[in-house]
C-alpha positions in Angstrom: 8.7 -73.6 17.1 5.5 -72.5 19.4 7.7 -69.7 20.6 8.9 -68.1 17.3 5.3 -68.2 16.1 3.9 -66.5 19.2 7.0 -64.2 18.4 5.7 -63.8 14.7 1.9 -62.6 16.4 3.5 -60.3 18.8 5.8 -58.4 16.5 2.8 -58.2 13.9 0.6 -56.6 16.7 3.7 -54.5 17.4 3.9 -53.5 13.9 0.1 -52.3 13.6 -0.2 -50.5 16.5 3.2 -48.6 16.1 2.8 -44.7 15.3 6.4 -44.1 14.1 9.7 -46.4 13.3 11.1 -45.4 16.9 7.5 -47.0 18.6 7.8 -50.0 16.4 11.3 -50.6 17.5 10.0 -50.5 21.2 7.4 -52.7 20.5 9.6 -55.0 18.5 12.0 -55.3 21.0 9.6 -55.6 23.6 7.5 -58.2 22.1 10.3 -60.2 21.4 11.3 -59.9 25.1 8.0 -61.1 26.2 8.1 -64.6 23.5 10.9 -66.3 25.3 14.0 -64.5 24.7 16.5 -63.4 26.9 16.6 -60.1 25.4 16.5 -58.1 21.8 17.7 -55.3 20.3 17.5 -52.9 17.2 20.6 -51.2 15.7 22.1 -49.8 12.4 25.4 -49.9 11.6 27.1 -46.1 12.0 30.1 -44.7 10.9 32.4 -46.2 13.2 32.2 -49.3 12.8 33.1 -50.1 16.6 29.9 -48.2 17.0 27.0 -49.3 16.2 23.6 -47.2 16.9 21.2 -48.8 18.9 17.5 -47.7 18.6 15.5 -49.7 20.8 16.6 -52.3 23.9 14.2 -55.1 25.7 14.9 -57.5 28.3 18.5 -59.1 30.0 20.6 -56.8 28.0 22.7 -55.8 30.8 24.2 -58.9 32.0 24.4 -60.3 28.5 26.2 -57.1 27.4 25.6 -55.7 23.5 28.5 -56.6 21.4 30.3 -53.4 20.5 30.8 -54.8 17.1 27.0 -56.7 15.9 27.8 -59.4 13.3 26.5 -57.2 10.3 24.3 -59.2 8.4 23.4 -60.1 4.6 20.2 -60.2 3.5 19.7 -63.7 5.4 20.0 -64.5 9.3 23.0 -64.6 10.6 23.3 -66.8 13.7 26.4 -66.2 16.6 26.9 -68.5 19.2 27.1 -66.8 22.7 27.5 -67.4 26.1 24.4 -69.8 27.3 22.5 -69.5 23.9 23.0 -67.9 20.0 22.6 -64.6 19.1 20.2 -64.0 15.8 20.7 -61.0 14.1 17.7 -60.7 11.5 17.6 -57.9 8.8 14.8 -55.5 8.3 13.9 -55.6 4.9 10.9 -54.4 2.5 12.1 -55.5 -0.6 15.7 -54.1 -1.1 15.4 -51.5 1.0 17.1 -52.1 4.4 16.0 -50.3 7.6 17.8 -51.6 10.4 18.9 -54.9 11.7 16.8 -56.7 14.8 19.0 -59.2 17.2 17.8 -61.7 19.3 19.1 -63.8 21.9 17.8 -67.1 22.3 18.8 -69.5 25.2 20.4 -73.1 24.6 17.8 -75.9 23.7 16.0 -73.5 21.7 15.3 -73.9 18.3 15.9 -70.7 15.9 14.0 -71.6 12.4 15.5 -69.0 10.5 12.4 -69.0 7.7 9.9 -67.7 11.0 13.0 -65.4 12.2 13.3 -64.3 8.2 9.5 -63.5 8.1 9.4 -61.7 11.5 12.0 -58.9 9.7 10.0 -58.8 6.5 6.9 -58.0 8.8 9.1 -55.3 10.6 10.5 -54.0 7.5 7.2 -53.6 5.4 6.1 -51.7 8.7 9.2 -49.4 8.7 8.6 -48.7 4.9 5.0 -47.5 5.3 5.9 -45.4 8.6 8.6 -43.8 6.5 6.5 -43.2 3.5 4.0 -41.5 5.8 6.6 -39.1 8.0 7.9 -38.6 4.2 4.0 -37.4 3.2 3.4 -35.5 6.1 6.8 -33.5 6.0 5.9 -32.6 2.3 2.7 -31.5 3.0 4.4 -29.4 6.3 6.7 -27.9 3.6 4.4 -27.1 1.0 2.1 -24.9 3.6 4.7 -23.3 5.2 5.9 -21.9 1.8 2.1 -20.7 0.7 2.5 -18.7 4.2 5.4 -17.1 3.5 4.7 -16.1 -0.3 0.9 -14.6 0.9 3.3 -13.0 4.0 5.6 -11.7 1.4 3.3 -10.4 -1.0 1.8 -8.1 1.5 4.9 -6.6 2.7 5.3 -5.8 -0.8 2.3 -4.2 -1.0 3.2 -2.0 2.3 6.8 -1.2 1.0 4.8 0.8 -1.6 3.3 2.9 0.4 6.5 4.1 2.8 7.7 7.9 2.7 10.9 6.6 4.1 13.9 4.5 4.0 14.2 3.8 7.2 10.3 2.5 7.0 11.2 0.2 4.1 14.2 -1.3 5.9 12.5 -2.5 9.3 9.7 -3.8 7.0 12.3 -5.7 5.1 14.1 -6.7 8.9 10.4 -8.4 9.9 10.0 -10.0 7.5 13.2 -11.8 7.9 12.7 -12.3 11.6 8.9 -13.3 11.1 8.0 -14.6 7.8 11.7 -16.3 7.2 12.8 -17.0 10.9 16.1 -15.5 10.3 17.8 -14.8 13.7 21.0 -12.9 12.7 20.7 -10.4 9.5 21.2 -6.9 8.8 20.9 -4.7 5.8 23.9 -2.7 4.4 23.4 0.4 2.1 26.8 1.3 -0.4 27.6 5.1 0.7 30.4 6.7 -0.7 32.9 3.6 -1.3 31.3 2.1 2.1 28.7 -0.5 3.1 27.0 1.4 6.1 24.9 -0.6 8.4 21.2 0.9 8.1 19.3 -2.2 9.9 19.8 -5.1 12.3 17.2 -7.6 13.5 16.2 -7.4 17.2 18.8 -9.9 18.4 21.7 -7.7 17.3 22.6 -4.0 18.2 25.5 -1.7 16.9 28.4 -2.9 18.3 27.4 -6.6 16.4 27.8 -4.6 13.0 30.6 -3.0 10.9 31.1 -0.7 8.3 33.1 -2.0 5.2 35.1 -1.0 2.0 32.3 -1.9 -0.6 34.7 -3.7 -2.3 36.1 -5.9 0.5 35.2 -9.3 2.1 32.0 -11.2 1.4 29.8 -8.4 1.5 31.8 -6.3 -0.8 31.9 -8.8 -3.4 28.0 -9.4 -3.6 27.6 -6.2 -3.7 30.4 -5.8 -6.6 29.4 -8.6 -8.7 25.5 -8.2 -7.6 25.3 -12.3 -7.2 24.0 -14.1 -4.1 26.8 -16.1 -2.2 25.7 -18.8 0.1 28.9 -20.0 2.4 28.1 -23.2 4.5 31.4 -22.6 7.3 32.7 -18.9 7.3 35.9 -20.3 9.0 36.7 -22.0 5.9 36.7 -18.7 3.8 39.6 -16.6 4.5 37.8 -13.5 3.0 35.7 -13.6 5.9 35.0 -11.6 8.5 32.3 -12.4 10.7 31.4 -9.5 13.4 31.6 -12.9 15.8 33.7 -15.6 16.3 30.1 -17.6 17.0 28.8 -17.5 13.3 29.2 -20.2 11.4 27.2 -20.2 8.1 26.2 -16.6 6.0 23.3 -15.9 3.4 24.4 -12.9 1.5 22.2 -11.4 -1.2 22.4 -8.2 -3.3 19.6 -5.3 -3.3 19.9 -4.3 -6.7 23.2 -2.1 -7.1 22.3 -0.1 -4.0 23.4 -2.6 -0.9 23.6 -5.8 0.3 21.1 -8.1 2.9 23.2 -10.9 5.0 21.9 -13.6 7.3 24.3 -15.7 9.8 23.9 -18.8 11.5 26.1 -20.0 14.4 26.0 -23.5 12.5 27.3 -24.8 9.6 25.0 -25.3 6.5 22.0 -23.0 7.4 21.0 -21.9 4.2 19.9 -23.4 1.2 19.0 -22.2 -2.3 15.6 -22.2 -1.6 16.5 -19.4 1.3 18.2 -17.6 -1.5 15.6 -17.5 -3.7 13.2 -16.2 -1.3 15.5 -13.7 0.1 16.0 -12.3 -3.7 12.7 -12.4 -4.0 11.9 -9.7 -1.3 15.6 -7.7 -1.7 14.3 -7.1 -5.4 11.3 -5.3 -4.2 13.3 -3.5 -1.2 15.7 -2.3 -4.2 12.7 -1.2 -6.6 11.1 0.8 -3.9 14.3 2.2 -2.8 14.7 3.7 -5.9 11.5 4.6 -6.6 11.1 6.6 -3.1 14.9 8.2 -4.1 13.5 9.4 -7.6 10.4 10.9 -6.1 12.5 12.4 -3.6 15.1 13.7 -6.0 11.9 14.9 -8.1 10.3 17.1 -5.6 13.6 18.6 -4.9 14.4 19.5 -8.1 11.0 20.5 -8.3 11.5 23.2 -5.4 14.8 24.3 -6.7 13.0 24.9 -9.9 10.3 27.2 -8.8 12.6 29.7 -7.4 15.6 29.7 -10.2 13.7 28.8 -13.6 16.1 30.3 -15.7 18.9 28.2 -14.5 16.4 24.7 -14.3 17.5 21.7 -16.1 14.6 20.9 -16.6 12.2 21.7 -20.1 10.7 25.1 -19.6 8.4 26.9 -22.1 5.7 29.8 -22.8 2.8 28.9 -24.3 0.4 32.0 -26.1 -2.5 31.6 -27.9 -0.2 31.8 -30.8 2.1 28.9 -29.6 5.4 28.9 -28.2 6.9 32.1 -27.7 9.9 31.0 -25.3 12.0 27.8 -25.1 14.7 26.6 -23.0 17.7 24.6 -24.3 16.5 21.7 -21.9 13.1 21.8 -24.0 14.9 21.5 -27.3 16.8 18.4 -25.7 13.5 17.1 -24.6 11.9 17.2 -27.6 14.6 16.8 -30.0 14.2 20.2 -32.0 16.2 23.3 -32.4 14.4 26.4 -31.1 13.2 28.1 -34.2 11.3 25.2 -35.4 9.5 24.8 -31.9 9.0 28.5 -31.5 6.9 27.9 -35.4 5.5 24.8 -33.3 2.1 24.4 -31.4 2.1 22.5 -28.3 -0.3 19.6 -30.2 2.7 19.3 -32.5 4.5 17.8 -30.2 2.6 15.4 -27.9 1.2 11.9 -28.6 -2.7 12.3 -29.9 -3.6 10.2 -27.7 -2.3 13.2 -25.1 -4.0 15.9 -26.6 -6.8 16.1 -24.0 -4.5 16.7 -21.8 -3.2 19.8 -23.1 -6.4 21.6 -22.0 -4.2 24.0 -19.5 -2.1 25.3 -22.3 -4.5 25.6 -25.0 -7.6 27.2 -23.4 -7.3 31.0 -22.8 -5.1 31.6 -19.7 -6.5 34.1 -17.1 -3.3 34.9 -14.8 -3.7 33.9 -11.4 -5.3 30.6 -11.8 -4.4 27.7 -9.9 -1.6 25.2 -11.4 -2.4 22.1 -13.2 0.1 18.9 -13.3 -0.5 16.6 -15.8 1.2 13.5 -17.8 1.8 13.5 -21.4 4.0 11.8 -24.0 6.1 13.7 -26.0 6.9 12.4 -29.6 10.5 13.1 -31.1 11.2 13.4 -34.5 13.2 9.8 -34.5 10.3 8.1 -33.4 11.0 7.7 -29.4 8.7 8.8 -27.3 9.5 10.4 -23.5 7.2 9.8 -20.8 6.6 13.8 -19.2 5.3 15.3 -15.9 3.6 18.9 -16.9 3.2 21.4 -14.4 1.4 24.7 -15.7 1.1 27.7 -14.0 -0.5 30.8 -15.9 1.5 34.4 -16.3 1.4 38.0 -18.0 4.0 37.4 -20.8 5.0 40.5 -22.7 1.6 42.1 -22.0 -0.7 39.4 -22.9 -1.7 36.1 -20.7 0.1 32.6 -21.4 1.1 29.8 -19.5 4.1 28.8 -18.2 5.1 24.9 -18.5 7.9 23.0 -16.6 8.1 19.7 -18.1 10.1 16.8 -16.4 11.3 14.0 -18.4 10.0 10.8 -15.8 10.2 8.3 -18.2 13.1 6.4 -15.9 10.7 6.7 -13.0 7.8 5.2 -14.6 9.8 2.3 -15.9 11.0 2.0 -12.2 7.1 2.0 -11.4 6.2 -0.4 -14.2 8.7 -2.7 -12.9 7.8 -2.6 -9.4 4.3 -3.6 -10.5 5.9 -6.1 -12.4 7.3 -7.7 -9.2 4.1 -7.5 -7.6 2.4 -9.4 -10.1 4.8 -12.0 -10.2 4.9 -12.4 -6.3 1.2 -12.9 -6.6 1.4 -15.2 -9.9 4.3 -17.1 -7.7 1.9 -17.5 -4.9 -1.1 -18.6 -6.8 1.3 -21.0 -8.5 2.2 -22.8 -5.4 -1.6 -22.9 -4.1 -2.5 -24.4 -6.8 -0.6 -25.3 -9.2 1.5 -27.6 -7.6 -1.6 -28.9 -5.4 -2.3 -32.2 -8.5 0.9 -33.5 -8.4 0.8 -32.9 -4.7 -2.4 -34.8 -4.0 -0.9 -37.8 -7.0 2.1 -37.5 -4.1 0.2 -38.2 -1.3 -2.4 -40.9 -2.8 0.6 -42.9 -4.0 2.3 -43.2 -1.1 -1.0 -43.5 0.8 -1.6 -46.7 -1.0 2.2 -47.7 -0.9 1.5 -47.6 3.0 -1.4 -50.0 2.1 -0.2 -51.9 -0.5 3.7 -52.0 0.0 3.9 -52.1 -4.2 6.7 -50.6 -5.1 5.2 -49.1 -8.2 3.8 -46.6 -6.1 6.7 -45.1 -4.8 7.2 -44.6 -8.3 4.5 -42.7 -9.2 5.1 -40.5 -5.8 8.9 -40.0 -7.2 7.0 -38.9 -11.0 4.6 -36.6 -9.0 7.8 -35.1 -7.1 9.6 -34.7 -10.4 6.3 -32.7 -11.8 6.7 -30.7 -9.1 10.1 -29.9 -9.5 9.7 -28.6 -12.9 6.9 -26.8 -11.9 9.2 -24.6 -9.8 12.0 -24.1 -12.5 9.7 -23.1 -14.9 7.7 -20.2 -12.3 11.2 -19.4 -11.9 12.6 -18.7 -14.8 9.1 -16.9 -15.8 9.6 -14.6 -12.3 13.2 -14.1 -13.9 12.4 -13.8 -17.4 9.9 -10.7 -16.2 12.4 -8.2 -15.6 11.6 -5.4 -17.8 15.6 -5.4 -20.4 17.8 -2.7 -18.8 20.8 -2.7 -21.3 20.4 -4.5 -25.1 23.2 -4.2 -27.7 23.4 -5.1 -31.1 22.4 -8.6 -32.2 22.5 -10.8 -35.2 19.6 -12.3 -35.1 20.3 -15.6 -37.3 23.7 -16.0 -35.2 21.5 -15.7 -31.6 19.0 -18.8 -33.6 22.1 -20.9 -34.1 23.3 -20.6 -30.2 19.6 -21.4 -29.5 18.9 -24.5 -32.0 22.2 -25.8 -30.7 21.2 -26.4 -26.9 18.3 -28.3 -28.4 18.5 -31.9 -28.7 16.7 -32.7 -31.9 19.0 -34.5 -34.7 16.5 -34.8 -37.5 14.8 -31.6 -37.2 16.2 -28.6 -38.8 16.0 -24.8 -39.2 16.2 -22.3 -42.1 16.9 -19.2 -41.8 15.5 -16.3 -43.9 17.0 -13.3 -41.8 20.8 -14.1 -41.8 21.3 -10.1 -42.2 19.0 -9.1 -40.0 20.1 -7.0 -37.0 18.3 -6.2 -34.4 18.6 -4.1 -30.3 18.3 -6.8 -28.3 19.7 -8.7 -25.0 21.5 -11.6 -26.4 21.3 -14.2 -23.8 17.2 -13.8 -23.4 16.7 -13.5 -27.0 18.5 -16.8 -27.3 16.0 -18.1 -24.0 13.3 -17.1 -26.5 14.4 -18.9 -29.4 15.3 -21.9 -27.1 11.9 -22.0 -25.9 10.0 -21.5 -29.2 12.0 -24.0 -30.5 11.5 -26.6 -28.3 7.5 -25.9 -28.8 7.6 -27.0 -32.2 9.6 -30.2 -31.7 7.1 -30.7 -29.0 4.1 -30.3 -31.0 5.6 -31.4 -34.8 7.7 -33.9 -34.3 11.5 -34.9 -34.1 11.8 -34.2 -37.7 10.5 -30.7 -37.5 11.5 -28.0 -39.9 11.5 -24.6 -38.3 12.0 -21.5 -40.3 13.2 -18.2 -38.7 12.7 -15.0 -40.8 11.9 -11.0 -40.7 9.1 -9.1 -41.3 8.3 -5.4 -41.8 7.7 -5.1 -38.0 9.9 -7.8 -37.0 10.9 -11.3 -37.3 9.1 -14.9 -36.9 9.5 -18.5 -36.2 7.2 -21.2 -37.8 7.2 -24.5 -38.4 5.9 -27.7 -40.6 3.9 -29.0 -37.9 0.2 -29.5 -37.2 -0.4 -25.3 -36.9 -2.8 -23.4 -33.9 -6.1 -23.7 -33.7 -7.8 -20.4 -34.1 -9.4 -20.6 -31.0 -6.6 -21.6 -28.9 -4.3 -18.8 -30.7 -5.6 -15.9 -27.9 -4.8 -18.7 -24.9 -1.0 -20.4 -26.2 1.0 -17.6 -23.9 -1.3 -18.0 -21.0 0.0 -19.8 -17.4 -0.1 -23.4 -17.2 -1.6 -24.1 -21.0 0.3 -27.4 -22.9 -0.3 -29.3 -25.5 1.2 -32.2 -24.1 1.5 -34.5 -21.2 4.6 -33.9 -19.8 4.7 -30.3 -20.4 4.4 -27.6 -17.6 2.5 -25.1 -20.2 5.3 -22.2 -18.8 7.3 -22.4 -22.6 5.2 -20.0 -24.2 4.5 -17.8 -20.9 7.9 -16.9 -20.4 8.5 -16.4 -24.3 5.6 -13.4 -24.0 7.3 -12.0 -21.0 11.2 -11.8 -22.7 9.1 -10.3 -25.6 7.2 -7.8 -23.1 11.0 -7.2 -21.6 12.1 -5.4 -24.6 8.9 -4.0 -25.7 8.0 -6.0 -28.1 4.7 -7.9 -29.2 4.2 -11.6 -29.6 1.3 -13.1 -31.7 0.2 -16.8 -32.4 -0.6 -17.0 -35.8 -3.4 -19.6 -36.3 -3.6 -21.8 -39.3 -5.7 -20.9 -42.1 -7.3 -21.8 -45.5 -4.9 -19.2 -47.2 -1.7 -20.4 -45.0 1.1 -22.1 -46.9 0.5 -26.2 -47.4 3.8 -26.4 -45.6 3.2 -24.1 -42.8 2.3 -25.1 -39.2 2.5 -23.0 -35.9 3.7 -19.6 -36.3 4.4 -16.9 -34.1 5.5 -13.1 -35.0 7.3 -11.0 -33.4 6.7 -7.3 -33.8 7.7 -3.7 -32.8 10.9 -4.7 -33.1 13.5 -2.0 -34.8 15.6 -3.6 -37.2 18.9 -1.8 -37.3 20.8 -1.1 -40.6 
């Protein structure tokens, strides 16, 4: 007994000094050793079971020779008679939680009380569980960092890609940043040229001969590029549409840059990439693609421009003569531009046809020309007679005309381009909202992470590890939700006819909420809209008011001059929290990640649209809770 208690002191002084579960199995194995044992070991039982692993060795363990097959035990001691003594095989245990199992050999005439032998691998085991817990904390922490350097990394290679005059610049950019801020070894970026995927970039590892042009519609490449998805493939020798440039790679990232080309990354091991890769590769290819095509249409625009200056009868572009008596010449491309035959524009003034906010900016044209005076480039909006309005670059030159001075306008539709501009600032903003996000953000439940299992490694309560797991879970919805916000962003590139009572019904039915219900007032209502985020807007306003009213919510969707709405029964909006609802990270609940509304503002700023909280009033509707409207919506007929 005196030497299975001294055993008990040593391992527990083992235990406390120990640094990390492969130290404490050292000093476990050691201290036992050194308490009258003829030698101890620590193993696990692997996936053969005629091999066992064994972590940590101490004392005669030569001559008495490891067992190839341990006696695996239950949750008690498990005693095997051997050669000159008994072999104990004690599990590690905190709780129900099983680390490893410790044997010991003890000689003949020992005694081998298996209460002190149970107790020495509940000691070790409670050790194990806090070590764990702690390398669990630390590599969290690791993780979490690493990603707020790569997203502050990212966001300023955005910022340079901005600023490059050409391709070639905005590929290596995109090349270091894989190399440096993503440690990718292997990539290259592929540009789609004439039914071909032309190699335009390699990282620094690879050179020509490691890279291959391909049919844009063949192999792995061809098919992110044709179906503009991401494809991860964990072993390329398993895919026979692959068709690695070397034998050696194993594993592929391949993501799409917009329509234009395709980024890959290769591994020479299996199961190198992981979603979170892709997402962060998507997240810079989006901006490589919107400042690809932003640099193309500025380059397209100043040739055109050049072209334009020396054959302006033949331009494509809108080209007028402005007298002090207004128009006295119009090209056909002007009466496309601004939706008018030529013999109402040439009864037109110029003012007649821009936006009044725009009508300082007519100063070139409308002041008394003097020919010879320097030209003047300037934006304005032109209004159409439907209603649209077409974003222009103006470039004025004055001119004799017929005698008398007048100025001569070439006026480039660039409404396109500025969209391309808007959404590239777009991306910005959400790279930097995506940043902030994770630096702060997710820092609570991160610190409720690290102070649970901080006093878990104190404690050894299990509830704890619970609240870590909760914390963890917060974080993960965290992420979804800045995700589908990022996502939710992109400004609506092709809408179609929608119904919008019929899109309401697809949303209420993803919503699980059997007594509430929803009435619709707009059945006939039509509207230009892209179906599957209009739905993601219903979906979300929706859930908001079960949320905040109650299972047996009754939500009402129905039109208005401008638009449509959604309101329901419940408690209504404040008036002074109506201005904050859409913001970042506001909830009225708990367990909410205060994303809902966010995201429902950015699908409504995706179309154009406007979204307003109405607050609740003393001339509101007894029946009428939270309401939002949507407006500068065009209901079709």
């Amino acid at each position: 007994m005196h030497v299975h208690r001294n055993l008990r002191s040593a391992i527990r002084a083992a235990a406390h000094t120990a640094d990390s579960t492969t130290a404490l199995y050292d000093g476990v194995c050691d201290a036992a050793a050194n308490t009258g044992t003829t030698y101890a070991y620590v193993y696990t039982q692997s996936d053969d079971p005629t091999a066992p692993t064994v972590h940590a060795t101490a004392g005669d363990t030569d001559s008495a020779a490891i067992p190839t097959v341990p006696t695996a035990p239950s949750a008690g001691v498990t005693t095997v008679d051997t050669a000159g003594g008994r072999e104990c095989h004690v599990p590690i245990l905190d709780g129900d939680d099983r680390y490893a199992t410790l044997s010991v050999h003890i000689a003949d005439g020992t005694p081998a009380p298996t209460d002190d032998l149970r107790a020495v691998g509940q000691t070790i085991g409670l050790a194990a569980a806090k070590l764990t817990a702690e390398a669990a904390r630390d590599s969290l922490a690791d993780d979490l960092d690493v990603e707020q350097r790569q997203f502050r990394k990212l966001h300023s290679i955005a910022a340079q890609m901005i600023g490059c005059e050409n391709e070639r610049a905005i590929y290596q950019l995109a090349i270091d940043a894989a190399e440096n801020i993503l440690e990718f070894d292997i990539c290259g970026i592929d540009i789609a040229r004439d039914g071909v995927l032309e190699p335009v970039a390699l990282s620094t590892s690879l050179n020509a001969a490691d890279s291959q042009r391909l049919p844009d519609d063949e192999g792995i490449a061809g098919q992110t590029y044709q179906d503009t998805t991401t494809i991860i493939v964990d072993d390329l020798h398993a895919r026979p549409d692959a068709a690695p440039a070397k034998d050696a790679y194993r594993s592929l990232l391949s993501v799409p840059i917009k329509d234009l080309g395709v980024f890959q990354a290769a591994a020479e091991r299996e199961n190198a990439f992981d979603d979170r890769d892709a997402e962060v590769v998507e997240l810079l290819m989006a901006h490589v693609g919107e400042t690809l095509s932003g640099l193309w249409s500025a380059h397209a625009l100043r040739e055109s421009e050049r072209k334009y200056r020396t054959l302006i009868e033949q331009s494509h572009d809108a080209v007028t003569i402005h007298t002090r008596d207004g128009f006295a010449f119009v090209n056909e491309p002007a009466t496309e531009l601004f939706g008018r035959d030529e013999s109402t524009l040439l009864d037109l003034a110029a003012s007649d046809l821009v936006h009044p906010d725009d009508h300082d900016a007519l100063t070139p044209i409308t002041d008394d020309a003097v020919p010879g005076d320097d030209h003047d480039t300037f934006d304005a909006r032109v209004q159409r007679p439907d209603g649209t309005i077409r974003q222009c670059e103006v470039s004025t030159t004055t001119i004799t005309y017929e005698g008398d001075p007048a100025v001569l306008a070439s006026i480039r539709d660039i409404t396109e381009r500025k969209r391309h501009e808007q959404a590239l600032e777009r991306k910005n903003d959400r790279l930097e909202q995506f940043a902030s996000i994770v630096s702060h953000d997710l820092r609570s439940p991160l610190n409720v992470a690290k102070g649970s299992l901080e006093l878990a490694r104190n404690t050894g309560e299990h509830q704890h590890f619970d609240r870590a797991a909760d914390a963890l879970d917060r974080m993960d919805s965290l992420v979804e939700d800045v995700l589908a916000l990022s996502r939710q962003g992109e400004l609506v590139a092709e809408t179609e006819r929608t119904t919008l009572a019929e899109i309401a019904a697809d949303a209420w039915a993803s919503i699980n909420a059997p007594d509430a219900s929803v009435e619709y007032d707009a059945a006939a209502i039509d509207v230009d809209a892209d179906p599957g985020r209009l739905q993601q807007l219903f979906e979300n306003l929706f859930r908001n008011a079960v949320e905040h009213a109650g299972d047996d919510v009754t939500i009402r969707v129905g039109s208005t001059p401008e638009g449509f709405y959604v309101e329901d029964d419940g408690p209504g909006i404040e008036r002074d929290a109506a201005d904050t609802v859409f913001e970042r990270g506001v909830s009225g609940t708990d367990t909410g990640t205060g994303f809902g509304l966010a995201i429902v503002r950015e699908i409504a700023d995706a179309h154009g649209w406007s979204i307003t909280a109405v607050p609740a009033g003393d001339d509101a509707p007894a029946d009428r809770g939270a309401r939002f409207e949507i407006t500068g919506v065009p209901v079709l007929a």
